[in-house]
C-alpha positions as a printed Julia matrix, in Angstrom:
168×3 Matrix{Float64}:
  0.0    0.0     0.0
  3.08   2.29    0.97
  4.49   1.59   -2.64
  0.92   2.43   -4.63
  1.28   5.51   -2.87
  4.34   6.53   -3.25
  3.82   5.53   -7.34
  1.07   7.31   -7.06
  2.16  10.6    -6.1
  5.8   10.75   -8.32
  2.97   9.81  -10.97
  1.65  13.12   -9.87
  4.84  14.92   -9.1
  6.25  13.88  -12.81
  2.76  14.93  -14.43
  2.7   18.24  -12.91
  6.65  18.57  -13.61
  6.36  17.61  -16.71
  3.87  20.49  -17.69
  6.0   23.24  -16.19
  8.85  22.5   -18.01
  6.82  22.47  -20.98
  5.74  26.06  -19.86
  9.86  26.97  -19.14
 11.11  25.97  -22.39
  8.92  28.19  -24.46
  9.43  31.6   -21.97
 13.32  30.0   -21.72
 13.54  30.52  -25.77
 12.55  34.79  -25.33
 15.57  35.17  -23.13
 18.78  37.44  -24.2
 19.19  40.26  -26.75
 17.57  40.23  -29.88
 18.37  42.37  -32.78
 16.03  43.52  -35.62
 16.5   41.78  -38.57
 13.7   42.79  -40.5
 10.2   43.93  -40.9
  7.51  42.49  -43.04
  3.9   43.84  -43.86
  1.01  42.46  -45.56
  0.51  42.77  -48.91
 -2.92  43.93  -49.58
 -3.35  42.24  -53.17
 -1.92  38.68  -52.74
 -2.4   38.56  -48.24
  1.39  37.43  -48.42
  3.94  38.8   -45.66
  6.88  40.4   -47.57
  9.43  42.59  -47.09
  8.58  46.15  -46.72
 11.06  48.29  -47.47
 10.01  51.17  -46.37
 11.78  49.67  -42.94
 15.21  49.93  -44.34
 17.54  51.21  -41.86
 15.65  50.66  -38.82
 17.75  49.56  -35.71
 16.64  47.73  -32.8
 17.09  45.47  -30.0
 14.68  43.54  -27.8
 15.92  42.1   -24.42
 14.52  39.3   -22.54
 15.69  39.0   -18.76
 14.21  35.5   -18.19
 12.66  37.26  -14.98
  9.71  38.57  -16.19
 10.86  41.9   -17.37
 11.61  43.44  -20.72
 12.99  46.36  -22.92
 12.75  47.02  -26.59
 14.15  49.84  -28.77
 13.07  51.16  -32.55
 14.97  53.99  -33.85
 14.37  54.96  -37.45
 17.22  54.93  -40.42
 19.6   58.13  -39.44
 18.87  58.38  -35.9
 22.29  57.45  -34.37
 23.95  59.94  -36.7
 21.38  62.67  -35.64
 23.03  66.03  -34.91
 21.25  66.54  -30.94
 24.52  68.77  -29.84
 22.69  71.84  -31.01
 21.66  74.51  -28.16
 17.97  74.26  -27.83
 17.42  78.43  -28.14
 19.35  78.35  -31.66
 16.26  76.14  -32.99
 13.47  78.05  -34.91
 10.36  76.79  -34.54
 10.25  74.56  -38.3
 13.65  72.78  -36.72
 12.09  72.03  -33.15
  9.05  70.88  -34.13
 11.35  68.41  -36.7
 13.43  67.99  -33.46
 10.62  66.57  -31.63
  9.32  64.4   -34.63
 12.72  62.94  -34.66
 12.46  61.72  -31.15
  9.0   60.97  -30.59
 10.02  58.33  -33.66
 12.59  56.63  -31.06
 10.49  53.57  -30.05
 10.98  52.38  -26.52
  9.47  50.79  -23.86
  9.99  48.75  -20.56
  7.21  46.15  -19.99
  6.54  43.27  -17.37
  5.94  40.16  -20.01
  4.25  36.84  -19.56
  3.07  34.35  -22.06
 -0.47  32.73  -22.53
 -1.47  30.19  -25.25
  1.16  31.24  -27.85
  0.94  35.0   -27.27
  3.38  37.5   -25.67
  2.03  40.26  -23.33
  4.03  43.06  -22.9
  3.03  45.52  -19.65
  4.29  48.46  -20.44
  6.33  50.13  -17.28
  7.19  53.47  -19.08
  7.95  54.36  -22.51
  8.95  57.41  -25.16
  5.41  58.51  -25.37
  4.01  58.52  -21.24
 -0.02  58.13  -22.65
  1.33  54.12  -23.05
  2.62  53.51  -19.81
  0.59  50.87  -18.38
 -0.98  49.38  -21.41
 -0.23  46.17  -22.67
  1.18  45.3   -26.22
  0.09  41.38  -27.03
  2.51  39.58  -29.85
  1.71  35.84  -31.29
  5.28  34.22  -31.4
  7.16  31.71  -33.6
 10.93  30.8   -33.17
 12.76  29.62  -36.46
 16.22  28.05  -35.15
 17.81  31.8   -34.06
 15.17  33.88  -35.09
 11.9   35.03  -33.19
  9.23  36.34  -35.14
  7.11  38.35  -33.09
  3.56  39.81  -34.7
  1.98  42.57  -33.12
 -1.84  42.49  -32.11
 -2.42  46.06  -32.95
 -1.09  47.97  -35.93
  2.76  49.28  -36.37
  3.39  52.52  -38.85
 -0.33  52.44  -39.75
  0.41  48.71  -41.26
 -0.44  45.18  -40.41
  3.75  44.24  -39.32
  5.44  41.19  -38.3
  9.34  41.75  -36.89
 12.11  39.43  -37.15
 14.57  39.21  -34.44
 18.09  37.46  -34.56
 19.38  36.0   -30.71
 22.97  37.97  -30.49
């Protein structure tokens, strides 16, 4: 009777084991840095992804700290190079309000993640633009060997976007 027990509950034990490492591997896959490799829209005629060009030059990193936690970064073709040293009262008004286009197009956020039935949720902690603290970006996910390819719920650069990210 002690033995049908004991069977009984490593039966359970490995069961209930056996589903949280299920859970582990897939949120174990997200963790490290991530850069962009490339971004892909829909094509309205054929419904195909392809490559969008429009996204040429776009740099970014997405890190994963296997805690829970998250940061991603966007910046738009030109942006490192970006001339920022000038003195803020030299600006005329045409060259800040291009000043502030430039870095409201800096994408970043921190987020609290977690992952649900093939989907990544993204809690947003703070970001560039404050009105999206606290909301909560959801991506479906696929890994291909070193790549992630996360899709975003909502829609990116008034598009329908899927990003491709290579594990540095």
């Amino acid at each position: 009777m002690k033995t049908s027990k004991l069977l009984h509950v490593l039966f359970l034990f490995l069961i209930f084991s056996g589903c949280r490492n299920d859970e582990h591997n897939i949120a174990y896959k997200f963790d490290g840095m991530w850069r962009l490799y490339k971004i892909e829209t829909i094509d309205k005629e054929s419904g195909n992804w392809v490559y969008d060009s429009t996204f040429t030059g776009r740099n970014g990193f997405i890190l994963y700290d296997g805690c829970g936690h998250m940061g991603a970064q966007i910046t738009p073709n030109g942006y490192k190079d970006f001339d920022a040293s000038k003195n803020i009262d030299s600006i005329n008004i045409e060259g800040l309000k291009e000043l502030v286009k430039f870095y409201k197009s800096n994408f970043v956020y921190f987020a609290n993640y977690k992952i649900i039935n093939g989907t990544i949720e993204h809690e947003r902690l703070s970001a560039t633009n404050p009105k999206d603290w606290g909301s909560v970006l959801k991506r479906d996910f696929e890994f291909r060997n070193d790549t992630m390819i996360l899709t975003p719920h909502e829609i990116l650069w008034k598009k329908k976007a899927r990003l491709w990210w290579v594990k540095l």
